[in-house]
C-alpha positions in Angstrom: -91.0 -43.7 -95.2 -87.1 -44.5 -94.5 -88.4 -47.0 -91.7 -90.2 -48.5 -94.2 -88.1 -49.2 -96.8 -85.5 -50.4 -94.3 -88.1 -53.6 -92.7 -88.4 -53.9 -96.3 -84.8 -54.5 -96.9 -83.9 -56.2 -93.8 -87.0 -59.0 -94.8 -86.0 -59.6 -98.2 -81.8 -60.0 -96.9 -83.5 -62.7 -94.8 -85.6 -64.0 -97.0 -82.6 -65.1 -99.4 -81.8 -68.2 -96.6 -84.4 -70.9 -98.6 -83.8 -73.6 -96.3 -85.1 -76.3 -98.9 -83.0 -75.3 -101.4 -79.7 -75.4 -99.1 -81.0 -78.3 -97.6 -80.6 -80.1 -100.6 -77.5 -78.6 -102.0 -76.1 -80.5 -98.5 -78.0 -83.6 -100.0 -76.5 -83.4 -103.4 -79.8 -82.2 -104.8 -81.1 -79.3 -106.4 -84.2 -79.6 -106.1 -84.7 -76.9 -109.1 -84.1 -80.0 -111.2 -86.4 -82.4 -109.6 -90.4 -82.9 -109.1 -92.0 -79.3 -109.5 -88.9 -77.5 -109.6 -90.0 -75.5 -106.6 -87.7 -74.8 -103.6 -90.5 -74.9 -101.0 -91.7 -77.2 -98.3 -94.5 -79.7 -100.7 -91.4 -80.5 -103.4 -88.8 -81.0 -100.6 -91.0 -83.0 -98.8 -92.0 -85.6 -101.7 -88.2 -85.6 -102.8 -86.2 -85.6 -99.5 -88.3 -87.0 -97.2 -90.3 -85.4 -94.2 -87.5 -85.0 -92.2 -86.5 -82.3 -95.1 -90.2 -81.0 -95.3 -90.5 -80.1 -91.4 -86.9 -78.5 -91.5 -88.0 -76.5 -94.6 -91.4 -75.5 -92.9 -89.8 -74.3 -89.7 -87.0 -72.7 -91.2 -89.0 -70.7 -93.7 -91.6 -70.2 -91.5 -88.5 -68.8 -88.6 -86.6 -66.3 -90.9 -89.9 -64.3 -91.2 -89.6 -64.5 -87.5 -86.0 -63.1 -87.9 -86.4 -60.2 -90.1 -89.9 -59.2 -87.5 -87.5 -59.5 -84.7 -84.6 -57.2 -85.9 -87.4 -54.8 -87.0 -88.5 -54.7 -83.4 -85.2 -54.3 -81.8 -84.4 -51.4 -84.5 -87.3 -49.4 -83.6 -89.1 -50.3 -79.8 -88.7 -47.7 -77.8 -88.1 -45.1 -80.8 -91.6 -45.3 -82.2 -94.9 -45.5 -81.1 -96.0 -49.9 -80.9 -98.6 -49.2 -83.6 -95.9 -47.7 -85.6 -93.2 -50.6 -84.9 -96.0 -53.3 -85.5 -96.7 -51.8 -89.0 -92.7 -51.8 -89.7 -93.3 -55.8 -88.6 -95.6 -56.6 -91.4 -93.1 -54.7 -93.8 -90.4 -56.7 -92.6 -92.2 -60.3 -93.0 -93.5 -59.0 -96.9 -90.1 -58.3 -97.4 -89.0 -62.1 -96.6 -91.5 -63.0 -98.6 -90.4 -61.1 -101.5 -87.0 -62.4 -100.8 -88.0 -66.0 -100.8 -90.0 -65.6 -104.1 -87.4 -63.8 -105.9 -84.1 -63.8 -104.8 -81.3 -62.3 -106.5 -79.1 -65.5 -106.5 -81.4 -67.6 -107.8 -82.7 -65.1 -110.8 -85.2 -64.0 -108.9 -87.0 -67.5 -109.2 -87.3 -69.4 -105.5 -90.5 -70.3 -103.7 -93.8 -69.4 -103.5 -93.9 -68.0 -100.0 -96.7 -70.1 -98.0 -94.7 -71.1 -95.3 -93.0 -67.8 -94.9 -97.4 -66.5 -94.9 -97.6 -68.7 -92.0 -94.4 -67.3 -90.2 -96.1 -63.9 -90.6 -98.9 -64.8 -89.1 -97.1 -66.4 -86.4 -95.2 -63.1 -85.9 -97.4 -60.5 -86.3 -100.8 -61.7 -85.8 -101.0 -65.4 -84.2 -105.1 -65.1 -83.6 -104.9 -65.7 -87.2 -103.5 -69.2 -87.7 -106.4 -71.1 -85.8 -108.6 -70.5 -88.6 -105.7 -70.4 -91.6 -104.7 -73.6 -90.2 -108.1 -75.4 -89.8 -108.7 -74.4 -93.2 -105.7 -75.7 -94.7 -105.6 -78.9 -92.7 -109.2 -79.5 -93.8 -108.6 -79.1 -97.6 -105.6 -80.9 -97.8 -107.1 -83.6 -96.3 -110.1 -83.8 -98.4 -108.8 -82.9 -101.8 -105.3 -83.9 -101.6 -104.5 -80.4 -103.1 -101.7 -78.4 -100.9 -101.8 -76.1 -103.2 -105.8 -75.2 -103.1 -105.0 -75.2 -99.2 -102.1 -72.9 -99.7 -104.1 -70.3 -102.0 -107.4 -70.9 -99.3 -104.8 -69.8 -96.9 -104.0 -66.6 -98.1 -107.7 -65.7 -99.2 -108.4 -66.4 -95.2 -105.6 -64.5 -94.2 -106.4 -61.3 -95.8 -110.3 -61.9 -94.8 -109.4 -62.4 -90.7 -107.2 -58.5 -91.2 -109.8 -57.1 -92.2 -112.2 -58.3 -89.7 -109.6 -58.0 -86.8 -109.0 -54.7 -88.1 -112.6 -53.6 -87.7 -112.7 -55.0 -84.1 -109.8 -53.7 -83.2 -107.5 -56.5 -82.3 -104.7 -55.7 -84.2 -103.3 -52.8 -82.0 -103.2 -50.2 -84.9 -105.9 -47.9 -86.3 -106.7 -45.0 -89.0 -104.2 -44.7 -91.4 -101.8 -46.8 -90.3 -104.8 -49.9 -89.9 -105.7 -49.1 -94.1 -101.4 -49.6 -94.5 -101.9 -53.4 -92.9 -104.4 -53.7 -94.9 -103.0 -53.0 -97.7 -99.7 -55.1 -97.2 -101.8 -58.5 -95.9 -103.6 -57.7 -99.4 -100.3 -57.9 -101.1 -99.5 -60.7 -99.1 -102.2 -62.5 -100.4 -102.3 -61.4 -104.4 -98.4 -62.9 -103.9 -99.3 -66.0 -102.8 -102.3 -66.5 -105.0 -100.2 -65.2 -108.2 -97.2 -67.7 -107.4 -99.6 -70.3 -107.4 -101.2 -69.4 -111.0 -99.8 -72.5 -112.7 -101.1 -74.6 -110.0 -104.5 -72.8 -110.2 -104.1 -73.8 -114.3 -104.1 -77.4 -113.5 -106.7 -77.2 -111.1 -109.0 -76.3 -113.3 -107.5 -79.2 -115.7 -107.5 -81.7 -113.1 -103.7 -82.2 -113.8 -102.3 -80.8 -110.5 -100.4 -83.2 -108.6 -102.4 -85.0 -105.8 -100.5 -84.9 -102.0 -99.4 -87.8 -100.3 -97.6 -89.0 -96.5 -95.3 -91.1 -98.8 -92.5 -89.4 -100.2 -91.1 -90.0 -103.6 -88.8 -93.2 -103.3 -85.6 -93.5 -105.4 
């Protein structure tokens, strides 16, 4: 349990770097003030430009990354790999958690997607294929990142549980219920952070995506 609540800890620390949000401090924005308010990878985008967006991607998507990798070193070779690669979905929750609701920010930051996809990336990459496809697809056709970004989560939680069952994500019995478990949490986080967006979905307000960024 100790092992636990430590990837737990270590992902949330890392989770506190929201690269959007320090991007734009360096930019002489908050971007808490402008667009949607959010710190995440759509609002920098459409207010910064894509240069801003990728670097927010990849840098929220690379401390989940992190906080998997210091997990790793902390415990290979002292537990068992199905153990260790449970401690690794800890660790990327807790950078979740961290990015949603970090301590300097009053526990109001980002909703997490790109940090999702880091996890993915991290702990189980024959996920993204179909995560990605399915985001790509929506986004294109609706103009909705955040209908993609809630499909993406769904998906994610879906592909566990089938993985799980065929045994492709190198842990089993109780320890396979604990992953699924988490990747469920992971996914009722993402959807719930996204609950004003589902609002205006079902309004037809919600902001539309497009390539061109906002101009001054």
């Amino acid at each position: 349990m100790l092992e636990r609540l430590i990837s737990l800890v270590i992902g949330y620390a890392c989770g506190h770097f929201l690269t959007g949000f320090f991007y734009g401090k360096s930019q002489n924005v908050d971007l808490r003030q402008v667009g949607s308010g959010n710190v995440g990878t759509t609002n920098t985008y459409r207010n910064l430009g894509p240069k801003a967006g990728v670097l927010t991607l990849l840098g929220d998507a690379l401390k989940v990354a992190l906080s998997v990798w210091i997990v790793w070193l902390l415990y290979h070779g002292r537990l068992g790999a199905d153990h260790v690669k449970v401690l690794e979905y800890y660790a990327g929750l807790g950078t979740i958690l961290g990015h949603n609701f970090p301590i300097f920010m009053k526990f109001h930051g980002g909703k997490g997607i790109a940090c999702t996809g880091g996890l993915m990336l991290a702990v189980c990459p024959v996920c993204v294929p179909v995560c990605l496809t399915i985001f790509v697809v929506t986004v294109a056709v609706t103009k909705y990142v955040s209908l993609g970004s809630i499909l993406v989560c769904a998906s994610f939680f879906i592909q566990i549980l089938a993985f799980g069952q065929m045994g492709l994500l190198g842990v089993g019995g109780a320890l396979l219920t604990e992953v699924y478990v988490l990747a469920a949490v992971v996914m009722l986080l993402g959807i719930f952070r996204h609950h004003a967006n589902i609002g205006r979905l079902m309004s037809g307000t919600e902001s539309k995506f497009s390539l061109k960024p906002k101009k001054e």
